[in-house]
N, C-alpha and C positions, 0 to 999 in steps of 0.2 A: 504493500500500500504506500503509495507516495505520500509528500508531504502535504500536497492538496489534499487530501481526500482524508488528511486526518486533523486537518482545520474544522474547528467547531462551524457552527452553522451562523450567519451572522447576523444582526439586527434587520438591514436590510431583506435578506433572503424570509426571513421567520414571518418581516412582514407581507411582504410578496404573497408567500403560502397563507396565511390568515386571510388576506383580500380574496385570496382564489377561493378559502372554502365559505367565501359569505361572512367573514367574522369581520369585526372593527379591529384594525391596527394597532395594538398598543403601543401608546407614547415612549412606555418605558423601558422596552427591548434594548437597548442600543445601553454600550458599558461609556462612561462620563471616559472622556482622556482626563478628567482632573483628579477623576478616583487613580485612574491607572498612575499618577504622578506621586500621588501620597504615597501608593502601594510601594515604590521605587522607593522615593524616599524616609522613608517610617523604618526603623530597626523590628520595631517590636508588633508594625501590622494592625493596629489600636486605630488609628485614623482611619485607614481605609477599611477596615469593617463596621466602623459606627456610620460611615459615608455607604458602605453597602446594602447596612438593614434601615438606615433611613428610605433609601430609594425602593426597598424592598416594599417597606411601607407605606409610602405612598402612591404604588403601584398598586398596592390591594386597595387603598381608601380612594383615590380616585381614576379608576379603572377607563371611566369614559372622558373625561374633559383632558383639553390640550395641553401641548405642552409649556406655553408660559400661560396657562392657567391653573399648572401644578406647581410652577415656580411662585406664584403671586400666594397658592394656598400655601406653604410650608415658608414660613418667616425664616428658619435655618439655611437654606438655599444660597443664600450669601455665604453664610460662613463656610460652606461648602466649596465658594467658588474660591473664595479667599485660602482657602485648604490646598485646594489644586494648584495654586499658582505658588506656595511656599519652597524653596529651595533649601532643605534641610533640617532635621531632625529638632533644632532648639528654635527656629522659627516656626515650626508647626506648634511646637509647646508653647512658644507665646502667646500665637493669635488662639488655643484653646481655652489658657485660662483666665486672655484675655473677653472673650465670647461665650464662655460657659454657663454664667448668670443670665447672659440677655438669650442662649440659646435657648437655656431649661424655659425661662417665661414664653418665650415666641412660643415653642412648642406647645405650652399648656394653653395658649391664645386661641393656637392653631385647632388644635383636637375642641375645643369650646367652640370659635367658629363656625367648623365643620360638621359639626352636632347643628347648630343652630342655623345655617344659611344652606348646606347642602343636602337637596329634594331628592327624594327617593325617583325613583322612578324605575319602569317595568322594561319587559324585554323585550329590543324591537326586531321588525321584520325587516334580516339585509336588505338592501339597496341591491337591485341588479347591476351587474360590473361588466366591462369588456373581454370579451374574447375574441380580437379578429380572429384566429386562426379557425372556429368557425363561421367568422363574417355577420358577429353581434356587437354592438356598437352600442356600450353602456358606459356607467360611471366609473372615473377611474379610480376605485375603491371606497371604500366607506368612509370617507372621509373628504369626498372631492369636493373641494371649494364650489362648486359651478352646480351641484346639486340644493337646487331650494330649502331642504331639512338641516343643510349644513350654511347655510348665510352664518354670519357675525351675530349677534343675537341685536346688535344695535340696528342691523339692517333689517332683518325681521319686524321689529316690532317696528319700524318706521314706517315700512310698507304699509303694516297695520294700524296704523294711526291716522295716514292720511285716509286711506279705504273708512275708518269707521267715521271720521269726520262727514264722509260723503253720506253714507249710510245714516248719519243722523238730519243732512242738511233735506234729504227727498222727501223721507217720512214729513220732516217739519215744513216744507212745502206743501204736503197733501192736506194739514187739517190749520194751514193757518188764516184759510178764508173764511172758514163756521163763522166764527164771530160778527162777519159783515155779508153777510146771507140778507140781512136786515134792510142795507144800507143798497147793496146792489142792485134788489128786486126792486127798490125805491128807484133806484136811478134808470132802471131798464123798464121801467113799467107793468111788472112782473107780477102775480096774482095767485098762482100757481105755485103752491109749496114744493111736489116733486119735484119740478125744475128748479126750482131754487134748490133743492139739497143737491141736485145732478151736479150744478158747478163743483161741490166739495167731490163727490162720491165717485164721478166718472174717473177722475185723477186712479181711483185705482182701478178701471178697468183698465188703463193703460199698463198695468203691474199686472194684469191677467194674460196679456199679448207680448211684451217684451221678454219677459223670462223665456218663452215658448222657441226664440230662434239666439239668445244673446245666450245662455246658457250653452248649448250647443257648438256655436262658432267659437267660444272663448276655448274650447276643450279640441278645436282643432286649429285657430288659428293664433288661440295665444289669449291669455286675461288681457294684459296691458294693451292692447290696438281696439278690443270689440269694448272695453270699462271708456277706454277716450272718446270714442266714437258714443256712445249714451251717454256721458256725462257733457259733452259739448252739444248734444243732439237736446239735452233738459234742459242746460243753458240758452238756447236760441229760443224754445217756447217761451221761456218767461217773457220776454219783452211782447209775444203776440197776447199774451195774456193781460200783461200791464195796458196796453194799447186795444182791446178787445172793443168794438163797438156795439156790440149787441149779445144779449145772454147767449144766442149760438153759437157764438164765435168764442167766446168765452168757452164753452163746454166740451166745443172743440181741439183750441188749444190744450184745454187743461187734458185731454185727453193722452195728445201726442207727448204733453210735457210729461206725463205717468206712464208710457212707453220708455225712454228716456231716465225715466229716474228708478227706474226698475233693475238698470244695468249693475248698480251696486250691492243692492240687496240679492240679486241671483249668484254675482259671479262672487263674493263676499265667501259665501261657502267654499266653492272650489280656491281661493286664495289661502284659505286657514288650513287645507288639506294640502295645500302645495308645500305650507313653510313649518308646519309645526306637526308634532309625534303625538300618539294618541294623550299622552299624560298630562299634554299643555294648550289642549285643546280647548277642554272646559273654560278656562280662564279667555283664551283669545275668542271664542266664541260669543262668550259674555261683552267682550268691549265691543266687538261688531254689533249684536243681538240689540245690545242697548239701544240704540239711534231708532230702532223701528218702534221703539216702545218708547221713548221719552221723546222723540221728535214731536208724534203726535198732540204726548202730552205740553211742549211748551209754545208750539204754532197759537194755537188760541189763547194761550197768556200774551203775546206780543201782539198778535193778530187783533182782538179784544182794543186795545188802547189806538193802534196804528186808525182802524175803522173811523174809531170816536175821534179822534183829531186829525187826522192828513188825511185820509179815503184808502176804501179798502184797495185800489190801485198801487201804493203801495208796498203793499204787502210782496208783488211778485218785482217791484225795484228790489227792493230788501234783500228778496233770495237772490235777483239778480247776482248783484254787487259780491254777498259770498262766498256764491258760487262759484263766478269767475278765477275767483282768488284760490277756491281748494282744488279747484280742477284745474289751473294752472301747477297748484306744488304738483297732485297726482301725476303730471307728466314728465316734471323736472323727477321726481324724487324716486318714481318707483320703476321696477325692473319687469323683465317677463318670470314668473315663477310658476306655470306651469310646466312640470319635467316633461310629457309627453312632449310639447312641442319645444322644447330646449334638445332633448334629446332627437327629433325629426331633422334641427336647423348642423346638429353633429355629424349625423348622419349624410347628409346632402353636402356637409363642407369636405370629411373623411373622402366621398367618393369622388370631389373633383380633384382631391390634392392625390387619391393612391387610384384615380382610376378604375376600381371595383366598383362592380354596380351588384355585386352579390352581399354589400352589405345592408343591414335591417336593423331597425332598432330594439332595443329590448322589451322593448315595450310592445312588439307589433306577435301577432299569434304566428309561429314558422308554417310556413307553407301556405300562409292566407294573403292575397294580395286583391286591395279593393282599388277599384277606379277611385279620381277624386270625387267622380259625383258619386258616386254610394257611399264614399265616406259623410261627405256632406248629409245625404239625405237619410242615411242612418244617423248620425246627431241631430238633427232637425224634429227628428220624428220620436228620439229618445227620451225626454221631459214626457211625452204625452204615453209613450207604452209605459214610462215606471208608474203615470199616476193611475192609470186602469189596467194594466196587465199585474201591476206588484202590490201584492194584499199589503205588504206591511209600509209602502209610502202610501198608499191609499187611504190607512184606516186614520195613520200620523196626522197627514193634510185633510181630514174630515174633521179631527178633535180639535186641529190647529186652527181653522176655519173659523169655527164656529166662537170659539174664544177670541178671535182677533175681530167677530164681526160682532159682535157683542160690545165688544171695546168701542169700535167704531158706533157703537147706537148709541154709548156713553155720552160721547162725544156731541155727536146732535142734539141730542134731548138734554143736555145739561143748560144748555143756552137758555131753554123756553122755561123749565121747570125754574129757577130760579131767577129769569124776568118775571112771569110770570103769577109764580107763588110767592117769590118772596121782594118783587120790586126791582129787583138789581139794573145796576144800569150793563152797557157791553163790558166796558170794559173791567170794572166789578167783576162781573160773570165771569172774564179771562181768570181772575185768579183762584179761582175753583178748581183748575187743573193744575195748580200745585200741588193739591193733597194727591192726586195721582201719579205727580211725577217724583214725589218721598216716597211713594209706596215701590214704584217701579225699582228707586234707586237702591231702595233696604233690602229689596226682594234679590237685586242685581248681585249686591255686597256677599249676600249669604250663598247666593249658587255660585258664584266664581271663587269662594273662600273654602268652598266645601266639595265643587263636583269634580277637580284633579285629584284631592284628594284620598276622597272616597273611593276612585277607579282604582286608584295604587290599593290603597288597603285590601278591596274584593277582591284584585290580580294577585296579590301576596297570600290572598287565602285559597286561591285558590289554584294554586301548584304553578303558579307564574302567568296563567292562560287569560289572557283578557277575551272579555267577550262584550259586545256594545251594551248589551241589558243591560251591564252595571252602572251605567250612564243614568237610567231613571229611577232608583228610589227619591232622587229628590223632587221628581214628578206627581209620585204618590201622593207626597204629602201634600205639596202645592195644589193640589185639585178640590182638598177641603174648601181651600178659603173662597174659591170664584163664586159656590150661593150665595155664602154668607153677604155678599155686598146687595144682593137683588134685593133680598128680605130685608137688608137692615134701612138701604135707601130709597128704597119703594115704598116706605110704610112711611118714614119718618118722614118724607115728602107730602105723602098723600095725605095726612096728620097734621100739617103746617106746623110742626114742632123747630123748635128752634133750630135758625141755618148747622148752627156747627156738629148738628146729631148728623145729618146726610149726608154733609160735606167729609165727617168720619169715616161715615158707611163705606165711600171709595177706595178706602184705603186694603179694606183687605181682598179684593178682586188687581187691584195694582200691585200690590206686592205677590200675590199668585201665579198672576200670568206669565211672569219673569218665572218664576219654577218651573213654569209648563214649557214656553214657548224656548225657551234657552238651552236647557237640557235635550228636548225630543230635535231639535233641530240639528245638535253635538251628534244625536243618535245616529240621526242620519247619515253624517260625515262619515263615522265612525264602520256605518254598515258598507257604504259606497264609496270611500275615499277618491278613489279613480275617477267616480264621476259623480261628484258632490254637486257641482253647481247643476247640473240635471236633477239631481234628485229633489234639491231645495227649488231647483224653479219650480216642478213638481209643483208641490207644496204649495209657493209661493204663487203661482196660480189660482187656485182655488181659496187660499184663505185670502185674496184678495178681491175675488168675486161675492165671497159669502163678508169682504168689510164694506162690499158696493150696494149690497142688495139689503142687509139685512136694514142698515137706516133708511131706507126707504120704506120699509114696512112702521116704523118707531112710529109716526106722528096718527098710522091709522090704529095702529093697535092702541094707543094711549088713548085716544078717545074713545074707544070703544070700552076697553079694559080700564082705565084709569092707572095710575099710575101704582097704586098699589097691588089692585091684582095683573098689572102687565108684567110689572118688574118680577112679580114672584113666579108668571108662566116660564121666565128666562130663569130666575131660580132651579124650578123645579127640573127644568133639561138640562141644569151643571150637577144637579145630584144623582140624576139618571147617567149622567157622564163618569163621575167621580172613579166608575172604576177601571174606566180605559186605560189609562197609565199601568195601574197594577196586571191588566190581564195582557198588554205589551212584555211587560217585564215578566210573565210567567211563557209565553207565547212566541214572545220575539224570535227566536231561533227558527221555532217551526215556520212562521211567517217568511223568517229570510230564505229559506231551503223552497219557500214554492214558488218564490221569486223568478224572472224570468231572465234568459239570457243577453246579457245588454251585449 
């Protein structure tokens, strides 16, 4: 045996082999040249094995994060470096006891830190990796800069920042006109209540239509080109809006502008699935999630005052001015992160630089090759087979529905019930949707503080294996409180009891629905990663048709019903509901297994 062959195996090569069988690279393979230096020079070999079981040990305690982010965790690291660079045995003994005080505390810092800031987390599914030599063109190991899961974490959550900003400016577009429903029908000559609510409500039939083709094309030609394209396409309606001369023009607009502002809320899902692992999802879902649920809530707090003094015209300068501004960062600041099409644009550069047209992406089924139009028209047609062919997006976007269109009847009827029972003027009346948007936020606090969490702990009991169900016990709970607001503000209304009992009652239907809609939406991700933004458009479909239609019905049922047995009809179908969530979390699996082949 030569001398080659009886050289140990080397950091480099160990890592090589680890990337090929699907494993993440360890940081910590590769021997320090500044241990090798101590080793040299130490008589007695005391340095460089307190320098080898350090490194031993923070190989086991931080197994996944990098490597100057092992250097930053272990405050002794310096002295280490200061070690290596010594040239002889009575200068190693200076700097040890000159450093031996500040090492022993750093480390007791260290191991304390480490307890307290470093997150458990579960175990994830390799990355596919390259193999040309069969002509598969993937990531270059578990750790490639260039895959989405691996961004900087400053880059991550930036993306995510300006995405949720957008996500909260649409929604707060859609309900900031309620308030001058009043003022407009005055101006327009209008007589006709449904058409006065149409102005608010049509907005989201345009969220019924957009998700349907913007969903789809993001998942083949990229998030970042089809989010700019609706978010510039929502910006250009407002001005026809601000400008509208007649209530049909108005309704109109408002329509195409809720096409348009649809793009964020659909492709929002597929963004949180490109950039982040199942255990940090909960939380990032939570900051997107927010915008759809507190939007609405503060459009009629500013909406409300805007009306009563400048004209409800306004309102769509307002979102104007914003918007411009956050859909300009969005295109300064953010990247493409879907890997599908990161890995396609790899693909197509590898074959004009090595001239193989035999290679394929990792992503693509072997032996399957689609025209681009049956790619196209197979995503096109995807959002609408998951919401009727797949029982379990199906039943999701039916409970989703119905709570979000509920909200929305909130919304309308709050206006009239409190001009009318109790005087209020508009802009008054705007601030009634405070108490909804504390509930929203407490609701918010609690499921992003508790739903990463919770997945790790169920993953850890249950032999490592994550499963999406464990996403909704904090659904269960949440589904108590949505009667309880019908009963307590239906009655106390219809009672002329004093404003602040009603104004109460909101509170725990706002802080519920953030249990509901937050968690089952994560579900989703969770079951379809791959094709998240279809499945939430999905969804996002229909519980925007049931927030269009259902205040249309509010002004006839209240007259008929009054408001205390109307509110309690809507009561008694969230008690009838209450136990969807649980029979998801008992069922879910089987649900996903009858699923169909996307």
């Amino acid at each position: 045996m030569d001398e080659k062959d009886q050289q140990p195996p080397t950091a480099e090569t160990s890592q090589e082999s680890a990337v090929k069988n699907g494993q993440a690279p360890s940081t910590y393979t590769t021997t320090s040249s500044a241990a090798q230096d101590v080793e040299k020079t130490s008589s007695d070999g005391n340095s460089h094995k307190s320098f080898d079981q350090r490194e031993n040990r923070n190989a086991h305690i931080h197994p996944d994060i990098d490597h100057e982010e092992a250097e930053a965790a272990d405050p002794g690291h310096e002295l280490d470096v200061e070690l290596g660079n010594a040239h002889g045995i009575e200068e190693i003994r200076r700097i040890e006891t000159r450093g031996s005080v500040k090492s022993r505390v750093s480390r007791v810092l260290s191991v304390v830190s480490h307890r307290k800031n470093k997150k458990e987390r579960i175990p994830f599914t390799p990355i596919p990796i390259s193999n040309l030599d069969q002509g598969i063109v993937g990531w270059e190991g578990q750790d490639d800069p260039e895959m989405p899961l691996n961004f900087p974490n400053r880059k991550r959550w930036l993306i995510l920042g300006v995405l949720s900003a957008i996500t909260l400016l649409t929604p707060f577009a859609s309900s900031i006109l309620a308030p001058g429903i009043t003022s407009l029908n005055r101006e327009f000559g209008n007589d006709n209540e449904i058409v006065g609510a149409m102005t608010v409500s049509v907005y989201l039939l345009g969220y019924t239509v957009g998700p349907l083709f913007l969903a789809p094309l993001s998942e083949i030609y990229g998030r970042r080109p089809v989010l700019s394209v609706a978010n510039w396409f929502f910006v250009a309606w407002q001005i026809g809006c601000a400008l509208a001369p007649t209530i049909e023009s108005l309704i109109v607009f408002r329509f195409f502008a809720g096409i348009g502002g649809a793009g964020c809320l659909t492709l929002g899902a597929g963004v949180i699935a490109d950039l982040f692992r199942t255990d940090e999802r909960g939380f990032a879902i939570g900051i997107v999630t927010i915008g759809p649920l507190i939007g609405p809530t503060v459009g009629p707090v500013i909406g409300g005052f805007l009306s009563q003094s400048i004209g409800w015209r306004w309102d769509f300068w307002i979102v104007l001015i914003v918007s411009v501004v956050i859909c300009g960062l969005n295109d300064i600041l953010t990247v493409e992160t879907n890997p599908r099409v990161l890995m396609e644009r790899k693909v197509n550069r590898l074959q004009k630089q090595t001239g193989r047209t035999d290679l394929r992406s990792c992503y693509d089924t072997p032996g399957e090759h689609q025209s681009q139009k049956r790619i196209l028209l197979n995503g096109l047609i995807r959002p609408t087979r998951m919401l009727f062919l797949s029982p379990l997006v199906f039943f999701i976007s039916l409970y989703i529905a119905f709570t979000y269109g509920t909200l929305y009847l909130l919304f309308t009827t709050i206006p009239i019930v409190f001009r009318e029972t109790y005087g209020w003027s508009i802009g008054i009346t705007g601030l009634i949707y405070i108490c909804l948007g504390i509930g929203n936020l407490t609701g918010w606090a609690v499921v992003t503080a508790f739903s990463d969490k919770g997945v790790v702990q169920r993953t850890k009991k249950n032999d490592g294996v994550f499963e999406p169900e464990m996403r909704l016990p904090l659904s269960i709970y949440s589904s108590f409180f949505l009667p309880i607001t019908f009963f307590w503000y239906g009655w106390s209304a219809h009672y002329h009891v004093h404003w602040i009992v009603p104004v109460l009652g909101l509170f725990p239907f706002s802080y519920g629905i953030i249990g509901i809609f937050t968690p089952l939406t994560t579900y989703l991700i969770d079951c379809y990663p791959m094709y998240a933004a279809s499945a939430v458009a999905a969804n996002t479909v229909m519980r925007s048709l049931a927030g269009m239609l259902l205040p249309l019905a509010g002004p006839s049922m209240y007259e008929n019903l009054g408001l205390g047995w109307g509110n309690s009809l809507l009561g008694f179908i969230c008690v009838i509901m209450i136990p969807v969530p649980l029979l998801l979390h008992r069922y879910g699996a089987r649900l996903r297994k009858m699923g169909l082949q996307l």
